[in-house]
Backbone as ProteinMPNN parsed JSONL, in Angstrom:
{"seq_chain_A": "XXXXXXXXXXXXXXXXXXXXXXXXXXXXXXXXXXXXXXXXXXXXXXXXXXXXXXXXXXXXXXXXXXXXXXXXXXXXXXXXXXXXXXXXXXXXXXXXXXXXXXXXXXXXXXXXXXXXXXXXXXXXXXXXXXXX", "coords_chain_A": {"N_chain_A": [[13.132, 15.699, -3.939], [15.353, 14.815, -2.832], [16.191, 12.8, -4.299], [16.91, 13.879, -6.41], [18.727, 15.549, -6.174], [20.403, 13.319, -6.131], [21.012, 11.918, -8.172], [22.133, 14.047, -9.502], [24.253, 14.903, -9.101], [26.918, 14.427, -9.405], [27.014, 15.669, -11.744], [26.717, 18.308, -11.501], [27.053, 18.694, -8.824], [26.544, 19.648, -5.025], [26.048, 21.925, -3.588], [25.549, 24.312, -6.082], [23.215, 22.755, -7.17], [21.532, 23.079, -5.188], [20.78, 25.801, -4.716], [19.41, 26.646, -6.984], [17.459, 24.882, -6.347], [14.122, 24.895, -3.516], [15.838, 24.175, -1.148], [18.068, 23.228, 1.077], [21.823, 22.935, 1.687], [22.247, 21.341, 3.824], [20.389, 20.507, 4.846], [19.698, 18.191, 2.84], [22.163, 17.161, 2.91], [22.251, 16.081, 5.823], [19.567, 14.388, 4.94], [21.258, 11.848, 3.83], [23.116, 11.603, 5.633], [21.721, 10.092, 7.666], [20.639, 8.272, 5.86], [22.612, 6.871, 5.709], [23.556, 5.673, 8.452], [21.543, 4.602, 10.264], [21.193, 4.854, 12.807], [20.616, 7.322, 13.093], [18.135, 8.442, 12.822], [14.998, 9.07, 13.804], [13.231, 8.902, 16.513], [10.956, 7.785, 16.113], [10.463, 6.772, 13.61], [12.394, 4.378, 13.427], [10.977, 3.025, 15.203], [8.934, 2.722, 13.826], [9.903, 1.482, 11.204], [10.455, -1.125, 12.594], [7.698, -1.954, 13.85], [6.541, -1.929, 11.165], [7.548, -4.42, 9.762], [6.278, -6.612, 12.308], [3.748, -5.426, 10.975], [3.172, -6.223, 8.719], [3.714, -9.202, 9.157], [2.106, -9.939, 10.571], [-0.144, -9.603, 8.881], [0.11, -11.368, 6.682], [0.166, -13.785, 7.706], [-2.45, -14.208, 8.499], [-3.837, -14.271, 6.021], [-3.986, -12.002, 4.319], [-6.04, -11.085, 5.053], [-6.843, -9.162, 6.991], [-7.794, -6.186, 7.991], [-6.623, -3.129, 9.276], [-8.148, -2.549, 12.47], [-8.176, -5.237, 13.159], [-5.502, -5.856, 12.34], [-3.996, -4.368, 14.814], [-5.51, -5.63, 16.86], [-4.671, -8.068, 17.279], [-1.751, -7.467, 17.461], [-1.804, -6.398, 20.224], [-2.823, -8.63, 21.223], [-0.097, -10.293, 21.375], [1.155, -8.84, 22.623], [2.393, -6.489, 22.133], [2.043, -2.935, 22.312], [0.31, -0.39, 20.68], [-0.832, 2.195, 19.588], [-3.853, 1.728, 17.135], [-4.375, 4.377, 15.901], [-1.425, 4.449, 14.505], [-1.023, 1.719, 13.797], [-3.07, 1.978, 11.72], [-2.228, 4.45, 10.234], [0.802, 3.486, 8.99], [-0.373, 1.102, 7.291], [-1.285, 2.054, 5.355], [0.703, 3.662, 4.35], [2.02, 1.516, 3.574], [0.794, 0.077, 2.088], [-1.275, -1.87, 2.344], [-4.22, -3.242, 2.993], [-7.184, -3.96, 4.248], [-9.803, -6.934, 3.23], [-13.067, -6.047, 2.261], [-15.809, -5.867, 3.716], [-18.584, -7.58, 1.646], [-18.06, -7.127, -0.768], [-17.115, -8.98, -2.358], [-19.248, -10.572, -3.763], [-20.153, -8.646, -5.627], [-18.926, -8.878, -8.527], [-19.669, -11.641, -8.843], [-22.469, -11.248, -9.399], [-22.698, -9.381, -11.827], [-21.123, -11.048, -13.652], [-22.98, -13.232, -13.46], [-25.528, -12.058, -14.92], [-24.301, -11.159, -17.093], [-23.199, -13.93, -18.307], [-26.822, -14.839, -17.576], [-27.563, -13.192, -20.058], [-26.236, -14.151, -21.928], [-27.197, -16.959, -22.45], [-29.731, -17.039, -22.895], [-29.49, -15.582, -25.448], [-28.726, -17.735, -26.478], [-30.463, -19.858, -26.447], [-33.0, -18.877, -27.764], [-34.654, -18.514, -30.072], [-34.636, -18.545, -33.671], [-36.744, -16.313, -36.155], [-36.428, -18.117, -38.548], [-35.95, -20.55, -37.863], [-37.863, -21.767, -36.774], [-39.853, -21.576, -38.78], [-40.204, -24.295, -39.932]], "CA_chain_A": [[14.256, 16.535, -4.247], [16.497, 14.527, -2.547], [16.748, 11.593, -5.366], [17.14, 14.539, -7.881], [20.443, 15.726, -6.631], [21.128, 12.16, -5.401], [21.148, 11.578, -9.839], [22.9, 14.866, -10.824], [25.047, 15.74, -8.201], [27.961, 14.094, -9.857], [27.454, 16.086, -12.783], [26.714, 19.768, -10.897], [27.026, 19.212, -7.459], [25.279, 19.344, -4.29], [25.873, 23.131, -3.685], [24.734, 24.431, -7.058], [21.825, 22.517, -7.136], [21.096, 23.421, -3.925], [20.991, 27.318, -5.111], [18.096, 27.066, -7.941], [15.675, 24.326, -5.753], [14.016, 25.288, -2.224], [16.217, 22.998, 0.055], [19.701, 23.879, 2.24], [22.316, 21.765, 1.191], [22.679, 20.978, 5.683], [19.429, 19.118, 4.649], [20.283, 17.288, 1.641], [23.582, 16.038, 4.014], [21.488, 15.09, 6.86], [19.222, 13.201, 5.057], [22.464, 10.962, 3.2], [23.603, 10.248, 7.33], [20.312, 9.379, 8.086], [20.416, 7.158, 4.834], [24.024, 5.665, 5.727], [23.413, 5.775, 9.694], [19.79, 4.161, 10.785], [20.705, 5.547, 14.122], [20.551, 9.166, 13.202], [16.901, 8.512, 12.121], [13.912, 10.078, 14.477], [13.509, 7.656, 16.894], [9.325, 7.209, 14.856], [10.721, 6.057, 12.484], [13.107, 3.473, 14.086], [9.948, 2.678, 15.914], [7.894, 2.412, 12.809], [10.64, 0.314, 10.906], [10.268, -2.32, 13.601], [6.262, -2.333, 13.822], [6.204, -2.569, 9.987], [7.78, -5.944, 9.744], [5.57, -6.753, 12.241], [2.88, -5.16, 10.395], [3.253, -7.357, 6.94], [3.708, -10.701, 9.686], [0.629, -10.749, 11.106], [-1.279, -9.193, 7.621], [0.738, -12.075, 6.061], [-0.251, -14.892, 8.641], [-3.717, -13.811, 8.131], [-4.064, -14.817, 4.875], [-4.094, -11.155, 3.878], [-7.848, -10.188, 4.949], [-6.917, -7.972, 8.23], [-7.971, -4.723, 8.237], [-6.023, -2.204, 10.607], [-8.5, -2.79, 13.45], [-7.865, -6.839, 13.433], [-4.244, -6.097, 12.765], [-4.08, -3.957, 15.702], [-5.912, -6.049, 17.981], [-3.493, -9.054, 17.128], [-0.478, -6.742, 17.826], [-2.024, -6.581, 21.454], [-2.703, -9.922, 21.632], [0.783, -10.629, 20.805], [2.002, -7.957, 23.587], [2.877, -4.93, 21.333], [1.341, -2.164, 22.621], [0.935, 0.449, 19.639], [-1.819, 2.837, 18.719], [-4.691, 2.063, 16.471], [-3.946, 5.028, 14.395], [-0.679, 4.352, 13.856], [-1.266, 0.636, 12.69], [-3.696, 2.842, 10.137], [-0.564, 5.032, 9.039], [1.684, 2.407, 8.596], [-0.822, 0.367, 6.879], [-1.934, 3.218, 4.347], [1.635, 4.075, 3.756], [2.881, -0.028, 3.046], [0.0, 0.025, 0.966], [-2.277, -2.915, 3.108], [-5.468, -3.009, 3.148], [-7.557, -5.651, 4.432], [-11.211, -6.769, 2.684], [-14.221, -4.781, 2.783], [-17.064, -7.175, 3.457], [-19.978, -7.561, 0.917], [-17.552, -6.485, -2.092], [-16.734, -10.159, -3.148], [-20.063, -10.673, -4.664], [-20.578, -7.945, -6.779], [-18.759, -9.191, -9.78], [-20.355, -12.813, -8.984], [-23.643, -10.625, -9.923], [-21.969, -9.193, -13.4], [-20.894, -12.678, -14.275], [-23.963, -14.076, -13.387], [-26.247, -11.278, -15.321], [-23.61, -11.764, -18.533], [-24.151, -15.395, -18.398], [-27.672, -14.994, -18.642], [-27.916, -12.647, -21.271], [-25.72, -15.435, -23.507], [-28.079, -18.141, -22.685], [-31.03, -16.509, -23.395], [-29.665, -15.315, -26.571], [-27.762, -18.57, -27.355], [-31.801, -20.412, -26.454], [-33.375, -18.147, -28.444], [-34.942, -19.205, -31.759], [-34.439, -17.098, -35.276], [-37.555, -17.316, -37.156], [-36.117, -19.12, -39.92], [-35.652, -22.369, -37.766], [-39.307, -21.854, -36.186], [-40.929, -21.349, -39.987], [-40.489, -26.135, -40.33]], "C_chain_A": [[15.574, 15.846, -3.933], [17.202, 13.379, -3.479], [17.204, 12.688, -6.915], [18.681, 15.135, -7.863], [20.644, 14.231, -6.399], [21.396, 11.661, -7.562], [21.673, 12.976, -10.123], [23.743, 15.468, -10.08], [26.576, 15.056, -8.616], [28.376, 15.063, -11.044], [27.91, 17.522, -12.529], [27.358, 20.221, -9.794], [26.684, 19.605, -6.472], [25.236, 20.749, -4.064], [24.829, 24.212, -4.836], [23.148, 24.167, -7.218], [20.804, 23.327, -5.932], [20.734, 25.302, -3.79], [19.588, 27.547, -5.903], [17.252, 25.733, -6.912], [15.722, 24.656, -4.309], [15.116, 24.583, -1.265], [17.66, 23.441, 0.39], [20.349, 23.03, 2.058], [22.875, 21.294, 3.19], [21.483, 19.905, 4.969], [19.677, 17.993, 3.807], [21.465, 16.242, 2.442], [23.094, 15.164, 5.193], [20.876, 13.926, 6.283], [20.285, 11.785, 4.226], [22.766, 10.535, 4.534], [22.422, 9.892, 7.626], [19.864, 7.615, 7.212], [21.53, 6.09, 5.634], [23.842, 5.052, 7.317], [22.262, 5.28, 10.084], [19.466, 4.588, 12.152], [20.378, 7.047, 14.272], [19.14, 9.204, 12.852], [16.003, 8.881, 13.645], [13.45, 8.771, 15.082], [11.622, 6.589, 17.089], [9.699, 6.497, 14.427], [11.505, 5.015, 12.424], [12.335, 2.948, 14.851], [9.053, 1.963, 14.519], [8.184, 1.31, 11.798], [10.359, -0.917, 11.381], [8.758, -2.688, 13.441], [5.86, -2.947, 12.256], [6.478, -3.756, 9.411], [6.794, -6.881, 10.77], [4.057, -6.804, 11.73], [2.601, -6.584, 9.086], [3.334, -8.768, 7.854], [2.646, -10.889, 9.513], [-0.369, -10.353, 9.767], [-1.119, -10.604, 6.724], [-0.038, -13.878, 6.696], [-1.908, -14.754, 8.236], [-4.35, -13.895, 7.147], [-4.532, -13.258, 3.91], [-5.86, -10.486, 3.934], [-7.634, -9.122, 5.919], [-6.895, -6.97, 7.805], [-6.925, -3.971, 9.085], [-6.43, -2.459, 12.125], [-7.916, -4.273, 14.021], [-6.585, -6.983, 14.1], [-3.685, -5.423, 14.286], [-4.163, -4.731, 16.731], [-4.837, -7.432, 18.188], [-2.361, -8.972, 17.606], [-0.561, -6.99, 19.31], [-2.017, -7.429, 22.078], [-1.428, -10.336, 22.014], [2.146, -9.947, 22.525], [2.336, -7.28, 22.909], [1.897, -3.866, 21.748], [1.938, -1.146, 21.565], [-0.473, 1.227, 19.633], [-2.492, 2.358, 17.639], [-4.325, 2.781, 15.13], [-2.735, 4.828, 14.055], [-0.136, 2.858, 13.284], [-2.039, 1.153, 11.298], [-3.012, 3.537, 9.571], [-0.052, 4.319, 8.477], [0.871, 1.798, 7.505], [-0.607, 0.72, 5.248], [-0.368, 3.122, 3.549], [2.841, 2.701, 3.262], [1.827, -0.048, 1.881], [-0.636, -1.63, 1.271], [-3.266, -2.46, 3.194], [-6.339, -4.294, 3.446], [-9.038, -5.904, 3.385], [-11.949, -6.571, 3.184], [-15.181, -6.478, 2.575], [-18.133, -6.707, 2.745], [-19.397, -6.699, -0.601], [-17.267, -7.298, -3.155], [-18.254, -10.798, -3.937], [-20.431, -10.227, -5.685], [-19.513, -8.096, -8.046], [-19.079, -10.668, -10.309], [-21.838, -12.34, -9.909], [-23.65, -10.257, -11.743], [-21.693, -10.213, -14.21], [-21.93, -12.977, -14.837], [-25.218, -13.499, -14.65], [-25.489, -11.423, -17.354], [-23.932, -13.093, -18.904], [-25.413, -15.639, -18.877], [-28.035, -14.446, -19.97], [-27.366, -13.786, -22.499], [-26.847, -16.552, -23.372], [-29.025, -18.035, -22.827], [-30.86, -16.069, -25.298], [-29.497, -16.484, -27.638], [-29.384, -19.751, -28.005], [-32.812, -19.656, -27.403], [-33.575, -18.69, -30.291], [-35.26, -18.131, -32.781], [-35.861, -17.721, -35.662], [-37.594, -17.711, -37.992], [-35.914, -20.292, -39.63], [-37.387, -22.273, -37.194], [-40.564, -21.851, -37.815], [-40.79, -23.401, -40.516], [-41.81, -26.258, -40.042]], "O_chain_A": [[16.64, 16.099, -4.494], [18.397, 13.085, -3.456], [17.633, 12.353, -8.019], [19.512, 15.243, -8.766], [21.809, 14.153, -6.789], [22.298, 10.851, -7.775], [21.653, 13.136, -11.344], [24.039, 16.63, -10.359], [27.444, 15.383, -7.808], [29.538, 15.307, -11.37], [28.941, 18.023, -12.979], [27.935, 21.281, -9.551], [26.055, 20.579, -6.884], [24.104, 21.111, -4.386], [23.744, 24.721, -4.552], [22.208, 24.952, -7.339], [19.724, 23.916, -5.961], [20.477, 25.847, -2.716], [18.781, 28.418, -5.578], [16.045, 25.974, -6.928], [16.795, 24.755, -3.714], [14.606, 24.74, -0.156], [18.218, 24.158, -0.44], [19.761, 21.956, 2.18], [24.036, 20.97, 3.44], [21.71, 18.739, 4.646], [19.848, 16.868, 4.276], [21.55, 15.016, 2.502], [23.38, 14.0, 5.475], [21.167, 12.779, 6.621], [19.721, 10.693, 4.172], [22.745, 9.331, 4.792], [22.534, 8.723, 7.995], [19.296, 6.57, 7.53], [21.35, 4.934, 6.018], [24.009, 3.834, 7.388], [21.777, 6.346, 10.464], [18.366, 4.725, 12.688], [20.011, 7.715, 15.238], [18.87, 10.344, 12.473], [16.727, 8.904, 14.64], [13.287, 7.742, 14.426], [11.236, 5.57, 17.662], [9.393, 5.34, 14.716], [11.484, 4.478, 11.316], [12.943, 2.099, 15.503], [8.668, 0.797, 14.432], [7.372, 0.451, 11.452], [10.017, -1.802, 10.597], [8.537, -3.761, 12.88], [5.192, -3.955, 12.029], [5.706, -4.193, 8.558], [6.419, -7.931, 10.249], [3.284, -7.748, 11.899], [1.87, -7.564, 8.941], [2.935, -9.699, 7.155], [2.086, -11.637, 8.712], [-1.452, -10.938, 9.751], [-2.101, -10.982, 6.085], [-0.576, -14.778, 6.05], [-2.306, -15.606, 7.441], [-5.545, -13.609, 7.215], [-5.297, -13.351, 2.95], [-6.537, -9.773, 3.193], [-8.261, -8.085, 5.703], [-5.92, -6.653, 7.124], [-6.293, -4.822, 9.711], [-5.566, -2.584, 12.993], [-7.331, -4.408, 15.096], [-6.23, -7.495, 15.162], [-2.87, -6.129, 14.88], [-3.254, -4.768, 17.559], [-4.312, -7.665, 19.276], [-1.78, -9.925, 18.124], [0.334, -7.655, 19.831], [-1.514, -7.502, 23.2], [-1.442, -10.845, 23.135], [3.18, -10.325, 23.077], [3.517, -7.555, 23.119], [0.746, -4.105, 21.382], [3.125, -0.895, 21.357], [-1.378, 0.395, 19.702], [-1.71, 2.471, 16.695], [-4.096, 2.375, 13.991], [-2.704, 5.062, 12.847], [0.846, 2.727, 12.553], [-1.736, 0.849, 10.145], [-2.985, 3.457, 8.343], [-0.286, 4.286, 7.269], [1.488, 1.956, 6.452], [-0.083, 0.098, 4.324], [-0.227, 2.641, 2.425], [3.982, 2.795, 2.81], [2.228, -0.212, 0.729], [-0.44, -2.508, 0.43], [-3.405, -1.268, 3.467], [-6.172, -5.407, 2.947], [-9.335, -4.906, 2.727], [-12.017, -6.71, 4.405], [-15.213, -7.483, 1.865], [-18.663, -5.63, 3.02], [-20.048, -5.923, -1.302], [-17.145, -6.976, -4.337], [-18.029, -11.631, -4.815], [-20.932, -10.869, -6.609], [-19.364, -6.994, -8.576], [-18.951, -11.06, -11.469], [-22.217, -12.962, -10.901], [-24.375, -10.731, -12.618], [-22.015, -10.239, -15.398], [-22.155, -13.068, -16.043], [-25.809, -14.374, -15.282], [-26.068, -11.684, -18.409], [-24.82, -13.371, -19.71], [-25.65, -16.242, -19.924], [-28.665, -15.058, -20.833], [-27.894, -14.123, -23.559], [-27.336, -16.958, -24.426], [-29.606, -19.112, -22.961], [-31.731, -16.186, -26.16], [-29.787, -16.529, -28.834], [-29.564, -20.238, -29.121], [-33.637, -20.5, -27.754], [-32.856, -19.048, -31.224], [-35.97, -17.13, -32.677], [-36.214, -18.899, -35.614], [-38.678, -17.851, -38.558], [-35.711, -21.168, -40.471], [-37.983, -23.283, -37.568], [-41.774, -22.08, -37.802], [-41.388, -23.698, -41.55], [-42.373, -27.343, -40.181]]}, "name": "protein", "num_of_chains": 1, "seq": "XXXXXXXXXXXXXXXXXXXXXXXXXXXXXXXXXXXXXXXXXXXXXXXXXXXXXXXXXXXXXXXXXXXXXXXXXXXXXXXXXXXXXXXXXXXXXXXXXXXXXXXXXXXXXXXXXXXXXXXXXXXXXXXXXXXX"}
């Protein structure tokens, strides 16, 4: 809601709008100082800011396989003391994910199963070359 007046509030106005959709135009203002201000922000999320640049380091350093648990335990290593689950928030909500083991084969299998079907068909004799 808030990117919808933040695009028509030039044309209507933040009041107005603020009349036909659920939301208080006090909210709508808060979150604009919150936008312009980074200190007026919830002091999570000024927490979470910070961890998430860590977050993407060490996922990054890692050659992108860490899971949450790994990245986690790394964090500790490191001296960051953080929660578990909220390396799994963060993660979820950057959109990280590390690899699932025993997932990188199964399209080696598909390949492999396509493959033979061509070389079986390609070996395969018509009986019009088998009738010499």
């Amino acid at each position: 809601m808030i990117a919808f007046i933040d695009d028509h509030r030039e044309a209507y106005g933040v009041e107005p709008i603020c009349r036909v959709l659920p939301i208080a135009p006090s909210t709508y203002y808060e979150h604009v100082a919150k936008r312009a201000n980074r200190e007026r922000r919830s002091e999570r999320a000024r927490r979470d800011e910070a961890l998430e640049a860590d977050i993407r380091r060490v996922f990054a350093e890692n050659f992108e396989v860490y899971g949450a648990r790994k990245v986690w335990r790394q964090l500790r290593r490191e001296g960051r003391v953080v929660a578990r689950c909220t390396v799994e928030r963060l993660m979820r909500i950057i959109g990280l994910q590390g690899v699932i083991r025993g997932q990188a084969g199964q399209e080696f299998r598909v390949w492999a199963a396509v493959e033979h079907q061509a070389a079986r068909a390609l070996t395969k004799r018509s009986p019009k070359m088998t009738a010499n």
